[in-house]
DRENDO-1510 file (C-alpha; in Angstrom, 1 decimal, always signed):
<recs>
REC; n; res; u; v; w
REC; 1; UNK; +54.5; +140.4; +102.9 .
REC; 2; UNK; +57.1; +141.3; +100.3 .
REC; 3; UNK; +58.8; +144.5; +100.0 .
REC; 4; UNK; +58.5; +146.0; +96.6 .
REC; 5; UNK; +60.3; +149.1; +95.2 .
REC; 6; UNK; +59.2; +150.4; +92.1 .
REC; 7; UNK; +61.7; +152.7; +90.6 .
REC; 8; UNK; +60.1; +155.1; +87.7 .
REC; 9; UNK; +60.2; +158.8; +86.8 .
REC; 10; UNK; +56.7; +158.4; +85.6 .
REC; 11; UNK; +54.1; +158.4; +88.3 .
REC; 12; UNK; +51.6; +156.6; +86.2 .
REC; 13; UNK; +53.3; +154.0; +85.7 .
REC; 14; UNK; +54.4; +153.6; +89.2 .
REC; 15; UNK; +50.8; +153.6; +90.0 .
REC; 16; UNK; +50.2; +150.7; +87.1 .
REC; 17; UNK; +52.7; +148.8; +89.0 .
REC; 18; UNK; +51.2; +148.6; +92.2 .
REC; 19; UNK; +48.0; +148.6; +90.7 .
REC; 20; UNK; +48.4; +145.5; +89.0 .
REC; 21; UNK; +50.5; +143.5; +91.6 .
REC; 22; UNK; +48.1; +144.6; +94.9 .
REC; 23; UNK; +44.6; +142.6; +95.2 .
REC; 24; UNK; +42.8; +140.7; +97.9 .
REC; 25; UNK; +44.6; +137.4; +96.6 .
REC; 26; UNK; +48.5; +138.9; +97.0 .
REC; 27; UNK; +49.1; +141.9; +98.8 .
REC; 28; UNK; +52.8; +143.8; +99.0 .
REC; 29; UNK; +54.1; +146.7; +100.6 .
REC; 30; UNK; +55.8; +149.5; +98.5 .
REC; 31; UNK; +58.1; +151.9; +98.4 .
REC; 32; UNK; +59.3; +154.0; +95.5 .
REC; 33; UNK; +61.8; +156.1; +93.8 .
REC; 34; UNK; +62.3; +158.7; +91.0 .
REC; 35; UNK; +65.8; +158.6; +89.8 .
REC; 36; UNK; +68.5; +156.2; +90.1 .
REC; 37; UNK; +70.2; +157.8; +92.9 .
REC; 38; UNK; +67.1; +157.4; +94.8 .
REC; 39; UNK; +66.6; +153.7; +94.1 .
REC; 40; UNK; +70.2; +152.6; +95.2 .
REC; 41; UNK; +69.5; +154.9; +98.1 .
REC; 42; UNK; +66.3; +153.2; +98.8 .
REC; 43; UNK; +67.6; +149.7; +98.3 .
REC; 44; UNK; +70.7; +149.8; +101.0 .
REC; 45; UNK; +68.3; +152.0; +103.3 .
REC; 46; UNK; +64.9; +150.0; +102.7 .
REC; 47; UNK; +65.9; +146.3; +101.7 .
REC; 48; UNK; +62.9; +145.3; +99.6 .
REC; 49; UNK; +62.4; +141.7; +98.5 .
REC; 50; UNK; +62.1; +142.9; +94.9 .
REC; 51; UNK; +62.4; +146.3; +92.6 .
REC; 52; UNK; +61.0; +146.9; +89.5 .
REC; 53; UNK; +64.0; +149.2; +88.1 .
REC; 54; UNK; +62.5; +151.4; +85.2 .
REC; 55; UNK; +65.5; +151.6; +82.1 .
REC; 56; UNK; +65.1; +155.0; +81.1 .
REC; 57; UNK; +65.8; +157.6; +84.5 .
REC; 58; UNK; +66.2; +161.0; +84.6 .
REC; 59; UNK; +70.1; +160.4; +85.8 .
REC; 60; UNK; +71.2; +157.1; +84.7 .
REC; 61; UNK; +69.9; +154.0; +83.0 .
REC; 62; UNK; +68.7; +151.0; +84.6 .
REC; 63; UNK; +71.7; +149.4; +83.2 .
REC; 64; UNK; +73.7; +152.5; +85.3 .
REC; 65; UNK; +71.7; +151.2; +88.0 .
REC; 66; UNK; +72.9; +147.7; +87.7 .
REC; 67; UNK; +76.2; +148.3; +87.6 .
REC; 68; UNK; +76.8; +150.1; +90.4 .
REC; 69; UNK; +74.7; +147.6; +92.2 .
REC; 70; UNK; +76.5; +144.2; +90.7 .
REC; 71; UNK; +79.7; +144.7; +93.4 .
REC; 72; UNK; +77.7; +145.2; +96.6 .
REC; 73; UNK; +75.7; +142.8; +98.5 .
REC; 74; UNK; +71.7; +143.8; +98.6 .
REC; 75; UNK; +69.6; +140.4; +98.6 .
REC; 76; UNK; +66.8; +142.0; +96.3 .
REC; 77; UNK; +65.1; +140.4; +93.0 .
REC; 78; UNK; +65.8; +142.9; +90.0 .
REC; 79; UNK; +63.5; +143.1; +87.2 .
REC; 80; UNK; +64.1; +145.4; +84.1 .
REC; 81; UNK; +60.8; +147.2; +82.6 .
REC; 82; UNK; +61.7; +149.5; +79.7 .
REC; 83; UNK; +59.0; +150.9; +76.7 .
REC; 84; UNK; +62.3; +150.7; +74.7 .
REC; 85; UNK; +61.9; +147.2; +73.7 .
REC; 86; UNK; +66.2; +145.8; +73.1 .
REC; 87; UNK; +67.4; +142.5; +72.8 .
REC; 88; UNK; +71.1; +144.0; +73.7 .
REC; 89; UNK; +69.5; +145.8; +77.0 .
REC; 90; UNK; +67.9; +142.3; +78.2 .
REC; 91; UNK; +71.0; +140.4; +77.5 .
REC; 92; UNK; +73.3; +143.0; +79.0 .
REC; 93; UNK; +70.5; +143.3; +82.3 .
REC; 94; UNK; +70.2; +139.9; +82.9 .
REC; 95; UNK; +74.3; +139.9; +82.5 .
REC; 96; UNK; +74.2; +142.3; +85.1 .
REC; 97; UNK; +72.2; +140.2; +87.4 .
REC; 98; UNK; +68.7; +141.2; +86.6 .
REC; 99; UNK; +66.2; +138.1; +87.3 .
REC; 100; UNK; +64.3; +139.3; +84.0 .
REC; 101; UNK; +63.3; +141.6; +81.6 .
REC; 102; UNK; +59.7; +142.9; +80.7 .
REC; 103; UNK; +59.1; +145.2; +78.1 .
REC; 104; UNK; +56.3; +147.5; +78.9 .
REC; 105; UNK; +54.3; +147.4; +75.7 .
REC; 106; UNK; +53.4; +144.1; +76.4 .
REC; 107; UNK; +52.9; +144.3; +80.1 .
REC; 108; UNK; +49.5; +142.4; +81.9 .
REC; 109; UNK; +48.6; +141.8; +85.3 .
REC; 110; UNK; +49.4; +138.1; +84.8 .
REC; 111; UNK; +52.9; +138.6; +83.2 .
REC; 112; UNK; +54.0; +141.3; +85.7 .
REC; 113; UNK; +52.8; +138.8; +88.7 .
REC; 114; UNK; +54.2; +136.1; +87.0 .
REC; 115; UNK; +57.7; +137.9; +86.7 .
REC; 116; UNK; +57.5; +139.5; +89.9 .
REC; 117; UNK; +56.8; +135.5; +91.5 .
REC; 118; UNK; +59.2; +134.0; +89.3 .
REC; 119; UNK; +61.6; +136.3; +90.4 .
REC; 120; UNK; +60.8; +136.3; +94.4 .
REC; 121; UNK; +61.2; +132.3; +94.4 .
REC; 122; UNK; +64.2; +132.7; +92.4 .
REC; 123; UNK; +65.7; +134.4; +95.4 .
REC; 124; UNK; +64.4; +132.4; +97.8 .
REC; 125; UNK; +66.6; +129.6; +95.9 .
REC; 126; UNK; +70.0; +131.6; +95.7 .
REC; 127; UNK; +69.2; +132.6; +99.8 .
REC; 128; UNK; +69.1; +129.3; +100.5 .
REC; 129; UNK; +71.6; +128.0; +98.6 .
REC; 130; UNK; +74.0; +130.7; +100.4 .
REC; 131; UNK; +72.8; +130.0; +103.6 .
REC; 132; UNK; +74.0; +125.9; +102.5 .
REC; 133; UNK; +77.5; +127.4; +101.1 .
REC; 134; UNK; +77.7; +128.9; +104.2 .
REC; 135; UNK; +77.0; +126.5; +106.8 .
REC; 136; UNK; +79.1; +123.9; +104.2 .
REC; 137; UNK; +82.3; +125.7; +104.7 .
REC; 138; UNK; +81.6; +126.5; +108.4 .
REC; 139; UNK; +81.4; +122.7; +108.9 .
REC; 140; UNK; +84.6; +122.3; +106.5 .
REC; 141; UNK; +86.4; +124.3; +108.4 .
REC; 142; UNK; +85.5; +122.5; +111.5 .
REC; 143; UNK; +86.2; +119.4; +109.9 .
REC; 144; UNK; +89.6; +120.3; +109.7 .
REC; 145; UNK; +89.9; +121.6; +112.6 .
REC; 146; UNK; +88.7; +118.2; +114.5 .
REC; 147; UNK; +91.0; +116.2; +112.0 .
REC; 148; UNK; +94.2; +118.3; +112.9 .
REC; 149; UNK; +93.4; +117.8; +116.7 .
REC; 150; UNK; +92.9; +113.7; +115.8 .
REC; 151; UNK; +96.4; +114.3; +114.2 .
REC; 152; UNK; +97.8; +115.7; +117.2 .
REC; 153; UNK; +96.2; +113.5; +119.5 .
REC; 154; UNK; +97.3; +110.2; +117.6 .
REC; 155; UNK; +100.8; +112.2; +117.3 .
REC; 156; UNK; +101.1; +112.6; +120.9 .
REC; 157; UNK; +99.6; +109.4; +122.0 .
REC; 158; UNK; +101.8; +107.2; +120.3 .
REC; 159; UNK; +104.3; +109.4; +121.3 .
REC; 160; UNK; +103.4; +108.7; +125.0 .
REC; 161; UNK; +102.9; +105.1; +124.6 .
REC; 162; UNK; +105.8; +104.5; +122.7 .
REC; 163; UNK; +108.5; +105.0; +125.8 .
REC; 164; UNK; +107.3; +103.0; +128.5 .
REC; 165; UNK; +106.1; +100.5; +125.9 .
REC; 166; UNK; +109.7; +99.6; +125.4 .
REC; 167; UNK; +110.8; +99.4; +129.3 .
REC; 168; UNK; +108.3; +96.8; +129.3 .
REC; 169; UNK; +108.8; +94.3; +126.4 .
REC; 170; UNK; +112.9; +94.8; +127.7 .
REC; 171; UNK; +111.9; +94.6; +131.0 .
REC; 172; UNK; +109.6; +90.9; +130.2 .
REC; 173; UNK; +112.9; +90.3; +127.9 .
REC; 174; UNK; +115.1; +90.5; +131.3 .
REC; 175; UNK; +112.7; +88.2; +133.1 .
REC; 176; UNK; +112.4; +85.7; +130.5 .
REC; 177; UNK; +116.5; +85.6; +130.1 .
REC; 178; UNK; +116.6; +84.7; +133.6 .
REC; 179; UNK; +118.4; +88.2; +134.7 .
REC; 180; UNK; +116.1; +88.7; +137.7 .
REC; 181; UNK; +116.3; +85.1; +139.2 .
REC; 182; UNK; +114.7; +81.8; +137.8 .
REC; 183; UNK; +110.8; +81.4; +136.7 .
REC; 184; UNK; +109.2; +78.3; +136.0 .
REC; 185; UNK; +107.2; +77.0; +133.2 .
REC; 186; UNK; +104.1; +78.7; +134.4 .
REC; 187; UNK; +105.5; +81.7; +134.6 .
REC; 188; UNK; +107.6; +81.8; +131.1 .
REC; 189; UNK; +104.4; +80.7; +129.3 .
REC; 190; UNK; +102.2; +84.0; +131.0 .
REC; 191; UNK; +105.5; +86.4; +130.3 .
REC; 192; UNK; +105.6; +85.1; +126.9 .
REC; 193; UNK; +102.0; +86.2; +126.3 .
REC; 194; UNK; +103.0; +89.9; +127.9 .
REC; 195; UNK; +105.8; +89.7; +124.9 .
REC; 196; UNK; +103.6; +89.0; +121.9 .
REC; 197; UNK; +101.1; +91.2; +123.0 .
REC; 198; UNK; +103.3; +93.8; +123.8 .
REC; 199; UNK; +104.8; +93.4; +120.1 .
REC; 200; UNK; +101.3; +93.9; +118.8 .
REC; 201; UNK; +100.6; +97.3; +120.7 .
REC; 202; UNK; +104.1; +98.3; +119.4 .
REC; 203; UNK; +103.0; +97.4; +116.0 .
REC; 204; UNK; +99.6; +99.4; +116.3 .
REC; 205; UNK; +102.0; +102.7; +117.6 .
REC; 206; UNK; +104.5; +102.4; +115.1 .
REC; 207; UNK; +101.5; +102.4; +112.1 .
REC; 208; UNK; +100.0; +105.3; +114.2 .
REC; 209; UNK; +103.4; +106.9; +114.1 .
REC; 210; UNK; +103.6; +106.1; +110.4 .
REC; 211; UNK; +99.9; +107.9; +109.9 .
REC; 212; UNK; +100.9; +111.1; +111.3 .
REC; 213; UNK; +104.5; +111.2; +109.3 .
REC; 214; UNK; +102.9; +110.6; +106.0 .
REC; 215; UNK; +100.4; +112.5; +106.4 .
REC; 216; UNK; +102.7; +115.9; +107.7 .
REC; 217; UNK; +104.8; +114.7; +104.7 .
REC; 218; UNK; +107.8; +114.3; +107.6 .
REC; 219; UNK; +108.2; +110.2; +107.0 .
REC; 220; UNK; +110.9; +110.1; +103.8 .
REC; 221; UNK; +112.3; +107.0; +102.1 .
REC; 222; UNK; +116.0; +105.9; +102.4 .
REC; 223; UNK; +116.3; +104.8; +98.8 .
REC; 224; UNK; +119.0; +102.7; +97.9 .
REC; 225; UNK; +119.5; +99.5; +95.1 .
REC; 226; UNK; +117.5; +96.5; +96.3 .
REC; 227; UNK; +116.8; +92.9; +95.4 .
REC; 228; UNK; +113.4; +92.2; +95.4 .
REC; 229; UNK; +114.5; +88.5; +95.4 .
REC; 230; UNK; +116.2; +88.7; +99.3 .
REC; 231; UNK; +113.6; +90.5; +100.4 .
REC; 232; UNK; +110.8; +88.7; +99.5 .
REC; 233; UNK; +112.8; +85.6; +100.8 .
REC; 234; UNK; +113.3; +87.1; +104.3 .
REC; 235; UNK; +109.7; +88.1; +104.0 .
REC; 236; UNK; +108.7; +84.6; +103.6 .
REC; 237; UNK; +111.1; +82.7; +106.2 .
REC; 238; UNK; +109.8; +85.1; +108.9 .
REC; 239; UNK; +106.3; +84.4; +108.3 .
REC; 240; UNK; +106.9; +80.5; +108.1 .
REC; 241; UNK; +106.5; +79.6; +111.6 .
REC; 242; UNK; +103.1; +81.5; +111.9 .
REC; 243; UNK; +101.6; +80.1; +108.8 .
REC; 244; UNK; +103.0; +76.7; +109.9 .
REC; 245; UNK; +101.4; +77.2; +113.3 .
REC; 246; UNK; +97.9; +78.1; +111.3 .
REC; 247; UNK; +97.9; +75.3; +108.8 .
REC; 248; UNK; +98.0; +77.5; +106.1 .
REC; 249; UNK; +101.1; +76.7; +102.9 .
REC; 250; UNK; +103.3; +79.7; +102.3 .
REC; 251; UNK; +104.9; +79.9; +99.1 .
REC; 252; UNK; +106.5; +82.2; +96.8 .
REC; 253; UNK; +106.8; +82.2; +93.1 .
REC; 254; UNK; +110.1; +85.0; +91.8 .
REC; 255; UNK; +110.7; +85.1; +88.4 .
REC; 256; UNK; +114.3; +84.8; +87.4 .
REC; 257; UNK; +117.0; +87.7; +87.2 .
REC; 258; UNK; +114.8; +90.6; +88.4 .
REC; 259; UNK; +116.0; +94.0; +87.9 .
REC; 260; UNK; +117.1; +95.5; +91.7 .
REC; 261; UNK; +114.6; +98.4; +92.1 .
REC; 262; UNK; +115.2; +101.9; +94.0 .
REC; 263; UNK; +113.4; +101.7; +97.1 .
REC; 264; UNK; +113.7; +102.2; +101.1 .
REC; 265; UNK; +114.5; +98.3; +101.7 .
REC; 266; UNK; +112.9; +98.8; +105.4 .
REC; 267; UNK; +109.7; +99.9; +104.2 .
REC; 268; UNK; +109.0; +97.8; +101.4 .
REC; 269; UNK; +110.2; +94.7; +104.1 .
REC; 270; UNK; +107.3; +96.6; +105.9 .
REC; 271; UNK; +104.2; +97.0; +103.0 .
REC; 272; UNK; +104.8; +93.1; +102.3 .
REC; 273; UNK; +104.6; +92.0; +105.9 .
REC; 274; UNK; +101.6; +94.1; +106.0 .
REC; 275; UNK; +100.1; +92.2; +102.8 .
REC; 276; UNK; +101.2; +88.6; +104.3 .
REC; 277; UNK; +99.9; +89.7; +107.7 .
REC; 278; UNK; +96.6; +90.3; +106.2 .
REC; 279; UNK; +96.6; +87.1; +104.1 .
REC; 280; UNK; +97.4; +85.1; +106.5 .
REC; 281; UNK; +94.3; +86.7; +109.0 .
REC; 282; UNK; +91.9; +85.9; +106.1 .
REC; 283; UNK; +93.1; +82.8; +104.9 .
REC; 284; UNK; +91.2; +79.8; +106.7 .
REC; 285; UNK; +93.9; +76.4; +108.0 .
REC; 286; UNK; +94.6; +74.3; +105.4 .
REC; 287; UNK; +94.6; +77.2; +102.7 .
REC; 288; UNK; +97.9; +78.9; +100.8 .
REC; 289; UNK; +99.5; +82.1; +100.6 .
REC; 290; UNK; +102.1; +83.2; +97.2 .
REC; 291; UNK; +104.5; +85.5; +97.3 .
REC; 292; UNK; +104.8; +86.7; +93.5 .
REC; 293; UNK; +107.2; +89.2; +91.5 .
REC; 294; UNK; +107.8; +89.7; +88.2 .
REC; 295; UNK; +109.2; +92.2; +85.9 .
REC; 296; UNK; +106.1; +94.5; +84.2 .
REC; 297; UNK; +108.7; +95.4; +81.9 .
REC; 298; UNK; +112.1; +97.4; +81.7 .
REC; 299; UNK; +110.8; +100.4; +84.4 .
REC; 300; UNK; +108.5; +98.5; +86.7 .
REC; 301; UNK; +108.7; +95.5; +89.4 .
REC; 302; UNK; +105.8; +93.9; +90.1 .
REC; 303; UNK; +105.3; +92.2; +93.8 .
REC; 304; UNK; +102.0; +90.5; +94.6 .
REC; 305; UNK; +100.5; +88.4; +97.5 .
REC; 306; UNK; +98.1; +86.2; +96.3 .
REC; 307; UNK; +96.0; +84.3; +98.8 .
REC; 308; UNK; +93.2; +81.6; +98.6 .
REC; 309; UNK; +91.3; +83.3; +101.6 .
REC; 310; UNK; +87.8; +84.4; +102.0 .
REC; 311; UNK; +88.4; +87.1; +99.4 .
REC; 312; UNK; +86.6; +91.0; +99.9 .
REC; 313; UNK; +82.9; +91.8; +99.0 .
REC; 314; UNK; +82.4; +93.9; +95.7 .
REC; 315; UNK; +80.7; +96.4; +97.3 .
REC; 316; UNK; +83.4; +97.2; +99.7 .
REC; 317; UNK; +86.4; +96.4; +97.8 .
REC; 318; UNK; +87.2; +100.1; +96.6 .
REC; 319; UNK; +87.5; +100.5; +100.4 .
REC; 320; UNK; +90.2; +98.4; +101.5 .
REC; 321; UNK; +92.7; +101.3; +101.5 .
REC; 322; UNK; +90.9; +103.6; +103.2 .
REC; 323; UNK; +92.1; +104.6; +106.7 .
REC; 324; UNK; +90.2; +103.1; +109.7 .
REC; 325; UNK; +88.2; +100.6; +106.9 .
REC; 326; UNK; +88.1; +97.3; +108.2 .
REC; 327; UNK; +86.7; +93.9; +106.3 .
REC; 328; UNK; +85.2; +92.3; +109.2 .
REC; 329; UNK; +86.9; +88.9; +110.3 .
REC; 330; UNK; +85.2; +88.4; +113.7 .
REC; 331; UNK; +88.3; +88.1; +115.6 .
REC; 332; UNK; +89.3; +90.7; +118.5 .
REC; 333; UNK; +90.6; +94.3; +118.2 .
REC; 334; UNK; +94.1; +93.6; +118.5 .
REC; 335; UNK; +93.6; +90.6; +116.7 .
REC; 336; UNK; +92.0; +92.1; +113.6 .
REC; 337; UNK; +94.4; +95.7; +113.8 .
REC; 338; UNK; +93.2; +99.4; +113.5 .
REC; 339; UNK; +92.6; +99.5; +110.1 .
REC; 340; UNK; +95.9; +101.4; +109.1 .
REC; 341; UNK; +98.1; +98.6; +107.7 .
REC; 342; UNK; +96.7; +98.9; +104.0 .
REC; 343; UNK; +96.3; +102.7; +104.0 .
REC; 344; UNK; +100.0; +102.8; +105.1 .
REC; 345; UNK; +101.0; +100.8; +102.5 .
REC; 346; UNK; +99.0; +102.5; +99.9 .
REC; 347; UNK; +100.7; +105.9; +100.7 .
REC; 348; UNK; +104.1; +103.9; +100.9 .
REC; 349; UNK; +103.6; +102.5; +97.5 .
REC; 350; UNK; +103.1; +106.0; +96.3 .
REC; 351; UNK; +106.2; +107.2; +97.7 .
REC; 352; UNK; +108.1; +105.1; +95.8 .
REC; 353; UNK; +106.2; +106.4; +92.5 .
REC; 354; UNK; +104.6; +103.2; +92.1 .
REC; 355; UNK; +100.5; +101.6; +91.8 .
REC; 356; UNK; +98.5; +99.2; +94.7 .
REC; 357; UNK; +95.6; +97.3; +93.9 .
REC; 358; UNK; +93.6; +94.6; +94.7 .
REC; 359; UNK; +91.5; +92.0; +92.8 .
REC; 360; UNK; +89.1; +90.0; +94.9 .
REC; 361; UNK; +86.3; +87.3; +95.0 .
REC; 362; UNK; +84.6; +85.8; +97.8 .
REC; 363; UNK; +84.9; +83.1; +98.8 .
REC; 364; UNK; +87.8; +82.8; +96.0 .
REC; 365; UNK; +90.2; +84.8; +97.5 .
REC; 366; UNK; +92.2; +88.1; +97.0 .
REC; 367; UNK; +95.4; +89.6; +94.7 .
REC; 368; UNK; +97.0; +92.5; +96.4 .
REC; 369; UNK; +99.7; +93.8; +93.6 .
REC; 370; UNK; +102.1; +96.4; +94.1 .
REC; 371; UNK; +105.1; +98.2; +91.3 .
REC; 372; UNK; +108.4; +99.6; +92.0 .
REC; 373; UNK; +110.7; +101.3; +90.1 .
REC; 374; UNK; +113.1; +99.0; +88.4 .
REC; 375; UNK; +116.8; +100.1; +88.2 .
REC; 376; UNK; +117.9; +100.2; +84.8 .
REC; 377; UNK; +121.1; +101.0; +82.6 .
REC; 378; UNK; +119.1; +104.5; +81.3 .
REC; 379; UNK; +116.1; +104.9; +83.3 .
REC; 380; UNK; +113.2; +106.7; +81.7 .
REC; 381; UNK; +110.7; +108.6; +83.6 .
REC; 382; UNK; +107.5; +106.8; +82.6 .
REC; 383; UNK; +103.7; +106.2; +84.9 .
REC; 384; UNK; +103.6; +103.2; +86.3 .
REC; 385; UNK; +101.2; +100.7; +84.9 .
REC; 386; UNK; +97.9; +100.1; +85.1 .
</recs>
């Protein structure tokens, strides 16, 4: 049942008031008040659902009355009444927060109920909409504070991992060399297993690592004048033997007497091994892989790997460089990665003041395209392209 206060130096019309919102269809319980001392009195002691605030008072206006309340929390539904009918006083009231305005010359049963329920429902809807505000940012903040411990745990893990991951693949190194006695075939081919697959778990660390620098800001680029032409080169004879291996033709197309670009030579080595890794998963035996680059013009480099693989969906294609996002493949964990290698790059890319994309078709094949800032006589600060 709401709670209504009806504030009013007359007490006829106080009486009008509840006379015309209490029936046997919609009953409320009242309380009133006199002045407007006495109504923000009665609205921090009382805390009624709605009040009917009277504009002319003995001590103040209803406008008075607003005011003082506008800065302090109270939860009630104000509605203006005044005999004084003013377009300024409804603009200013409802300014002030008032849910309406109702002038009493023209007051009925059926527009006073109709006020009073308008204005009740109305609060109901602000209520609720706090109470949503407030469990939003209470889930927020726990959000974040589930995503720093992630960070620290991912931090630390690799961190853990990252030690005695390296006695190992030196210890199997050892082995292999012969240091700790002879091994036979048998045994070379099940220590050369331990190797690989220890060089993938180094591989998944080291992009954790990678996550956690980026994102703390604490991973920062070496620059230095590099040709895009070695690079891409190296890039290329290093993945020959495991395209060979797969049936798949590697190839790279490098337009002639490319500007050198300003970049951290280690980690642009590392975004296109991540691009030709990728390719190379996707890419069915008997298919091709091209290494592209090209000058965009005088401030931009472009690199691309271009594959004729089974190409991305439409649908999740805008995804692809989202952490932990993986286009399923159907081959094992390690096989298939943690989904970090194209986020990575993405915030790499961006290091360096350049643009990655992608352009994709199933069945076709993808593009993955990435700029860098070419070196030039009198550099100009300029966006990169799109």
């Amino acid at each position: 049942m709401p709670l209504i206060l009806v504030v009013d130096d007359c007490p006829d019309d106080r009486d009008i008031c509840r006379f015309m919102l209490d029936d046997a269809e919609s009953s409320h319980r009242f309380v009133t008040a006199e002045s407007g001392e006495e109504a923000i009195e009665a609205i921090a002691r009382e805390r009624p659902d709605c009040v009917l605030l009277d504009h002319s008072l003995p001590d103040m206006t209803g406008l008075d009355v607003l005011k003082r309340l506008k800065d302090h929390p109270h939860g009630a539904a104000l509605i203006m009444l005044t005999g004084n009918s003013s377009t300024e006083v409804a603009i200013e009231a409802l300014r002030l927060g008032a849910a309406d305005y109702v002038d009493k010359a023209r007051l009925s049963r059926d527009a006073l109920r109709r006020s009073v329920r308008n204005a009740l429902e109305k609060r109901a809807l602000v209520f609720e909409r706090s109470k949503a505000r407030r469990k939003l940012e209470r889930t927020v903040e726990e959000l974040k504070r589930r995503n720093q411990e992630i960070r620290s745990f991912y931090h630390t893990l690799s961190h853990e991992l990252k030690t005695p991951l390296t006695a190992i693949q030196e210890f199997v190194a050892l082995v292999l060399d012969g240091v700790a006695g002879p091994i036979n075939d048998e045994q070379r081919e099940y220590l050369d297993i331990a190797r690989q697959n220890c060089g993938r778990v180094a591989l998944h660390v080291n992009d954790i690592l990678d996550i956690t620098r980026l994102e703390t800001g604490k991973l920062s680029l070496e620059l230095g004048d590099v040709r895009v032409e070695d690079l891409l080169e190296e890039a290329v004879r290093a993945m020959e033997s495991i395209a060979a291996e797969r049936d798949i033709t590697l190839r790279s197309r490098i337009e002639e007497g490319l500007p050198a670009v300003r970049a951290d030579e280690a980690r642009v080595a590392q975004i296109v091994g991540n691009l030709l890794g990728n390719a190379l998963k996707f890419t069915e035996p008997g298919g091709w892989i091209e290494l592209r680059a090209r000058r965009v013009d005088d401030a931009w480099v472009e690199v691309a790997v271009r594959d004729a693989g089974k190409g991305i969906a439409p649908e999740v294609k805008d995804r692809v460089f989202d952490r932990l996002f993986q286009v399923g493949n159907g081959d094992s964990v390690l096989e298939s990665g943690l989904g970090l290698g194209l986020n990575i790059c993405r915030d790499l890319v961006e290091l360096h003041g350049g643009r990655i994309d992608v352009d994709s078709e199933v069945g076709r094949g993808s593009t993955f395209r990435f700029t860098l800032p070419a070196i030039a006589p009198d550099p100009e600060v300029v966006s990169p392209p799109t």
